[in-house]
C-alpha positions in Angstrom: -34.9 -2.7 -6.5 -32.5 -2.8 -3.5 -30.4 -5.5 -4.8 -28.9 -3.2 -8.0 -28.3 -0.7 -5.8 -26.6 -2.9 -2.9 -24.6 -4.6 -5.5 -23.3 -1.1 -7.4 -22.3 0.2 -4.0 -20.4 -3.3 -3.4 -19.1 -2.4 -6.8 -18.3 1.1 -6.1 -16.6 -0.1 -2.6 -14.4 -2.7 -4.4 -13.3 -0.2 -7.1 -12.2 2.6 -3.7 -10.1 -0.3 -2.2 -8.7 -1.0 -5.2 -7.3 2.5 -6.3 -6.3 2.6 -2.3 -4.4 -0.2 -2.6 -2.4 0.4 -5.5 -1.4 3.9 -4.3 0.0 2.3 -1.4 1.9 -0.7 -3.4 3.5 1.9 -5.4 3.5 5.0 -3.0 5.0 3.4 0.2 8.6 3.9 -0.9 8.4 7.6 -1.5 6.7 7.9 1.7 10.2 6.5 3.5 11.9 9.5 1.5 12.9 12.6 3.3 14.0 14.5 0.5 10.2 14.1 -1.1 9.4 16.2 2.3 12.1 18.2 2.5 11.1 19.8 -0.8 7.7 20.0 -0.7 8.6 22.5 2.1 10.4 24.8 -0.5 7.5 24.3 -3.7 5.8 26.8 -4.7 2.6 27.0 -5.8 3.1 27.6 -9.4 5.2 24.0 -9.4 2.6 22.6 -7.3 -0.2 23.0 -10.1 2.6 21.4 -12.1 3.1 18.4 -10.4 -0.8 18.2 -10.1 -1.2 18.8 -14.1 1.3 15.8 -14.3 -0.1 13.4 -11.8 -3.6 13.8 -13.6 -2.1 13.5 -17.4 -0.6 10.6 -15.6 -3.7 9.2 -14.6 -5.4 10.0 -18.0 -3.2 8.2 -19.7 -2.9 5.2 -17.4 -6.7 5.1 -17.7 -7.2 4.6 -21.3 -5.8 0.6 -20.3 -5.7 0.4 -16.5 -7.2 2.9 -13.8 -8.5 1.4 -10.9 -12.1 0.5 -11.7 -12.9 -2.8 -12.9 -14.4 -1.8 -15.8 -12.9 0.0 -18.2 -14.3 3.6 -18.9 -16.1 3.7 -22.3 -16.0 7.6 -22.9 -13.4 10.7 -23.1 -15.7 12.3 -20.6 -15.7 8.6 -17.9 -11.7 9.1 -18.4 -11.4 12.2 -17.4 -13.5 11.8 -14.1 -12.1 8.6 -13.2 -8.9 10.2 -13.7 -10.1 13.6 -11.3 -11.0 10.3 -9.4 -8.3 8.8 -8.9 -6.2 12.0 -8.1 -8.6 12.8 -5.2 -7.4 9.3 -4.2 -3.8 9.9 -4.4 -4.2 12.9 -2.3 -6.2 11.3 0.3 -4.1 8.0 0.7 -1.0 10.5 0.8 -2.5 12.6 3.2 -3.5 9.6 5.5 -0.3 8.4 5.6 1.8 11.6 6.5 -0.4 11.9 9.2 -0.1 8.1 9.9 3.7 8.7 10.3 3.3 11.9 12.2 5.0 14.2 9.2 2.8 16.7 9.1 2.5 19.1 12.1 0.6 22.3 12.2 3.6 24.6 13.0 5.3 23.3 9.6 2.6 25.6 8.0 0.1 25.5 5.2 2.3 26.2 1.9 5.0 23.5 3.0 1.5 20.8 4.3 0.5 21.3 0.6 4.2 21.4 -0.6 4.7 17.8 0.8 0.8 16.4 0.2 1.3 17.3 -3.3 4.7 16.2 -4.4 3.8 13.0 -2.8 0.6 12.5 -4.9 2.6 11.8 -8.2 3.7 8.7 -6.7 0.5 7.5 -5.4 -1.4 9.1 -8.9 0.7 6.5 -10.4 -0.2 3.7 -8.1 -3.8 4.1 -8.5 -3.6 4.3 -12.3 -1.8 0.9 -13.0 -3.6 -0.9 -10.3 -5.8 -2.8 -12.5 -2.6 -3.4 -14.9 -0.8 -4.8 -12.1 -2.7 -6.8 -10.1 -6.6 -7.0 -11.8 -6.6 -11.0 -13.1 -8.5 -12.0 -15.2 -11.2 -15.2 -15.1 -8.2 -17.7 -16.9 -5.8 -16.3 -14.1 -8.3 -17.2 -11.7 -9.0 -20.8 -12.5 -5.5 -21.5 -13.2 -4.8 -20.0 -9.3 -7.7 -22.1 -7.8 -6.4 -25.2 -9.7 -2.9 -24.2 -7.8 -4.3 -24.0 -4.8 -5.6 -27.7 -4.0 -2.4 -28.6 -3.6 -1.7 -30.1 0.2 -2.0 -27.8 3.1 1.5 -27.3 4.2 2.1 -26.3 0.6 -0.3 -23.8 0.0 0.9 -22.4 3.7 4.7 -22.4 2.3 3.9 -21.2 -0.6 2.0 -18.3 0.7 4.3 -17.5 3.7 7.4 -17.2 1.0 5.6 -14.6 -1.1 4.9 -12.9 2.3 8.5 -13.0 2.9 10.2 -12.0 -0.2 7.5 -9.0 -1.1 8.5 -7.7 2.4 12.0 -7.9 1.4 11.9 -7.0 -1.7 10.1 -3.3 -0.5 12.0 -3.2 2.9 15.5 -3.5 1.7 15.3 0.1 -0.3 14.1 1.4 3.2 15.8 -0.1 5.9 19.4 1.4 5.7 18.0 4.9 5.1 18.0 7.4 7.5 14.2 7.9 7.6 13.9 4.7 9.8 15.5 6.9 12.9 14.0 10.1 12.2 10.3 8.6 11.6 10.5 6.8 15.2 12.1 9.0 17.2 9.2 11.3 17.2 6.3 8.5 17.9 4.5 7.6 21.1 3.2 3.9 21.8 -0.5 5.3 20.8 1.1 6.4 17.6 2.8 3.0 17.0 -0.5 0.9 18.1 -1.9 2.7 15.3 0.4 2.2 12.9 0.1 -1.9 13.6 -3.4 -1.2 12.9 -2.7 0.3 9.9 -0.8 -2.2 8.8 -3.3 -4.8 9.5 -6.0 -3.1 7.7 -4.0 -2.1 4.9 -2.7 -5.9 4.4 -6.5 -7.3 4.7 -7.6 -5.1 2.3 -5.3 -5.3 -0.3 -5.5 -9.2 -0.2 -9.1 -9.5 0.4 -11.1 -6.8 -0.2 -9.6 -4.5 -3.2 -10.8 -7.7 -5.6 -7.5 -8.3 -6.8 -8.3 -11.2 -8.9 -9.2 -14.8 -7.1 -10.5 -14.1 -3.8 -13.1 -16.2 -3.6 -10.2 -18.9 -4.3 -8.2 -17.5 -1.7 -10.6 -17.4 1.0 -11.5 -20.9 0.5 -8.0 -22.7 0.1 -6.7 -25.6 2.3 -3.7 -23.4 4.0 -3.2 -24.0 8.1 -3.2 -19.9 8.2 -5.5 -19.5 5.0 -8.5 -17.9 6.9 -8.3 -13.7 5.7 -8.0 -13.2 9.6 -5.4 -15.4 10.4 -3.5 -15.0 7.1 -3.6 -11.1 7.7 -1.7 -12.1 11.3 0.4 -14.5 9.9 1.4 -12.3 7.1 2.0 -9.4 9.4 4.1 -10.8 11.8 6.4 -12.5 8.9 6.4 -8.9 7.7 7.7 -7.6 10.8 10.4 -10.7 11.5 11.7 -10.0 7.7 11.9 -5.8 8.6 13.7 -6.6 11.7 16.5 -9.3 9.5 17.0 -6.4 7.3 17.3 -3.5 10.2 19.9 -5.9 11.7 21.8 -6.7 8.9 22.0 -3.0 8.2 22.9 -2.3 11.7 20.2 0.2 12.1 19.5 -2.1 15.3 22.0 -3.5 17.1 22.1 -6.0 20.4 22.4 -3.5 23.3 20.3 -1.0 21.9 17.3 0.3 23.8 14.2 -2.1 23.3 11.7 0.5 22.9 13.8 1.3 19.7 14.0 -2.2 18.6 10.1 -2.1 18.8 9.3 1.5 17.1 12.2 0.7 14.3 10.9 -2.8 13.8 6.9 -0.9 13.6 7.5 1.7 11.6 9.5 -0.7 8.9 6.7 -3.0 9.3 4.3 -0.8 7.5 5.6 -1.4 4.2 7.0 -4.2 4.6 3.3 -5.6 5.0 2.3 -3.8 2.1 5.2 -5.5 0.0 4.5 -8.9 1.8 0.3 -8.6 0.8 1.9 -7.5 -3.0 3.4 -10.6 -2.7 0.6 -12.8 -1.6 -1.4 -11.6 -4.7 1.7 -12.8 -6.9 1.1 -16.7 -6.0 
């Protein structure tokens, strides 16, 4: 009896990462937005059960064909609380990454908190409802993948380290000239930055190999020099953080001369979703 029960809480795990996942693939660009803060500090609470109302028609209607479970919900009643699901999601991925960032402070008080945690759940509502759309393959997606992937090692390794590279730049670039770079890193201590490499880390691992985003099994077994999901999570991360600092120098956000703790917190804080980008990536090819 305790292997049903093991296997619906594997199940019930896989479908959590999942949903976290794709709120941070879609969210992590409108977390890099000031002016999403700046007016959740003016909402009120009227338009705050607004854009709640919309994030969960949102997800009701993403879940009739996507949601984030793996299996599809077979009742009017399953969508609905799948959908209250997912929004609880939204807010609690948003939440952890305000706090992640060090946005949220205790003397901005409790209407703006809530101003800023909810505007920024429409976003990541979104991303949990289509991540099964998205990024959910399918058994013919994953044989064709594994037939891909017995190709020679330094291929599989180039092919994966490119997808790394271009998702990171391909999230990054919307970020990096912004002013939310700056503002973001002036405020944050070495513990905070550690942190947010953890983060990053975690975020990356789970997306490719725990969220069950299509061929894992495939992925953990291919012939890559870096395909191990430890080493590919370093690998990954630190071509996430070369490609953030490319982009912060082309944009001359950094410059030669500048402080080096700058370089580093810029470079840390871009990292974030750059990894999340490179990891969307990843799952691509």
């Amino acid at each position: 009896m305790a292997r049903p029960k093991a296997h619906e809480w594997r199940t019930e795990l896989d479908d959590l990462m999942r949903g976290i996942a794709g709120a941070f693939l879609f969210g992590a660009p409108f977390l890099y937005t000031m002016e999403v803060w700046w007016k959740g500090n003016f909402t009120s609470p009227p338009r705050m059960m607004l854009i709640l109302s919309m994030a969960y028609l949102a997800l009701v209607l993403l879940n009739i064909k996507g949601g984030f479970r793996a299996q599809q919900p077979r009742s009017r009643t399953q969508i609905l609380v799948e959908s209250a699901e997912g929004l609880a999601i939204a807010l609690f991925t948003a939440t952890l990454s305000l706090i992640l960032l060090d946005i949220l402070h205790v003397e901005t008080g409790i209407d703006a908190i809530m101003g800023r945690l909810i505007t920024l759940s429409l976003p990541f509502s979104i991303g949990v409802g289509i991540a099964n759309n998205i990024l959910l393959k399918t058994p013919d997606d994953n044989a064709a993948d594994s037939a891909k992937k017995r190709g020679h090692p330094w291929r599989s390794t180039l092919s994966d380290a490119g997808a790394a590279l271009l998702g990171a730049i391909v999230v990054g670039s919307s970020i990096a000239p912004t002013d939310e770079i700056p503002m973001i890193s002036s405020s944050l201590e070495p513990a905070r930055l550690l942190l947010i490499m953890a983060s990053s880390l975690l975020l990356s691992y789970v997306i490719v190999f725990e969220a069950n985003f299509g061929a894992q099994r495939q992925r953990r077994s291919q012939s890559g020099l870096f395909q191990g999901p430890i080493s590919e999570t370093v690998a990954a991360y630190l071509i996430a953080l070369a490609a953030a600092t490319l982009m912060l120098w082309l944009f001359q956000v950094i410059r030669v001369g500048d402080p080096v703790n700058q370089w580093v917190s810029y470079i840390i804080v871009l990292g974030l979703p750059c990894t999340i980008g490179g990891a969307a990536g990843r799952l691509a090819v």
